[in-house]
C-alpha positions as CSV (number, residue, x, y, z in Angstrom):
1,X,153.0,90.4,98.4
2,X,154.6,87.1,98.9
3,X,150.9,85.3,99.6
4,X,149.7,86.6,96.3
5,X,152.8,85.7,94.5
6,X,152.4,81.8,96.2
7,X,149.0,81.8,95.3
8,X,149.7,82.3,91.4
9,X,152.2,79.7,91.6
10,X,149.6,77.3,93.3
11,X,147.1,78.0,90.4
12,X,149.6,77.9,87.7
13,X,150.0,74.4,89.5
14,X,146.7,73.4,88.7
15,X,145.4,74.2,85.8
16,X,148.4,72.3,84.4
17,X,146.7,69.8,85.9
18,X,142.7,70.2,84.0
19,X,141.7,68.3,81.3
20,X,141.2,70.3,78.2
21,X,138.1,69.4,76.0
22,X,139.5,69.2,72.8
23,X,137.9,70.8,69.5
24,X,135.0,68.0,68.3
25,X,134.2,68.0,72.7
26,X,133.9,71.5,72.9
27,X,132.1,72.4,70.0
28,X,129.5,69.7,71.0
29,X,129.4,71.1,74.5
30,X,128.8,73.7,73.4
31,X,126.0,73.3,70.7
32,X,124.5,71.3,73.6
33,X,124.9,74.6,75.9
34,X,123.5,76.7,73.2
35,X,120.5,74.4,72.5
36,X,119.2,74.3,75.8
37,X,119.1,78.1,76.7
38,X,117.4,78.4,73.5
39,X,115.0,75.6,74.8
40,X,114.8,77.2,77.7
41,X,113.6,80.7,76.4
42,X,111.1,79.3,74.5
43,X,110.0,77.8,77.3
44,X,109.7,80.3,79.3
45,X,108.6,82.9,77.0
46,X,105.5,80.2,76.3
47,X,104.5,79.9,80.0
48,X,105.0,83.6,80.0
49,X,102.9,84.8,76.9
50,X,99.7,82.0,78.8
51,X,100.3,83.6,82.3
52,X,100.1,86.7,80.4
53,X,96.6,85.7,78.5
54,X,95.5,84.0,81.4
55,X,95.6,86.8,84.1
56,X,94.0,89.6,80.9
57,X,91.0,87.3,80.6
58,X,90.4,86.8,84.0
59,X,90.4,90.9,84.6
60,X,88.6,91.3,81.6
């Protein structure tokens, strides 16, 4: 019990210790998070839907 208590001191420790972002940094953070997983579905979803094509007219 004593290990678990020291180990909640020790990470009380240290995230007195992070740097925050504050409001304008996180809310461009993330907009920027947010625009590349959109990126990256597109993406994806356009290699996927010419795979797709691809492999029907070749079977066809």
């Amino acid at each position: 019990m004593q290990r678990l208590v020291n180990f909640l001191k020790d990470v009380s420790r240290e995230m007195k210790k992070v740097s925050w972002p504050k409001g304008k940094e996180l809310y461009r953070y993330t907009l920027t998070v947010l625009a590349t997983v959109a990126f990256a579905a597109v993406f994806f979803s356009v290699v996927d839907l010419g795979i797709s094509s691809l492999i029907r007219f070749i079977l066809e």
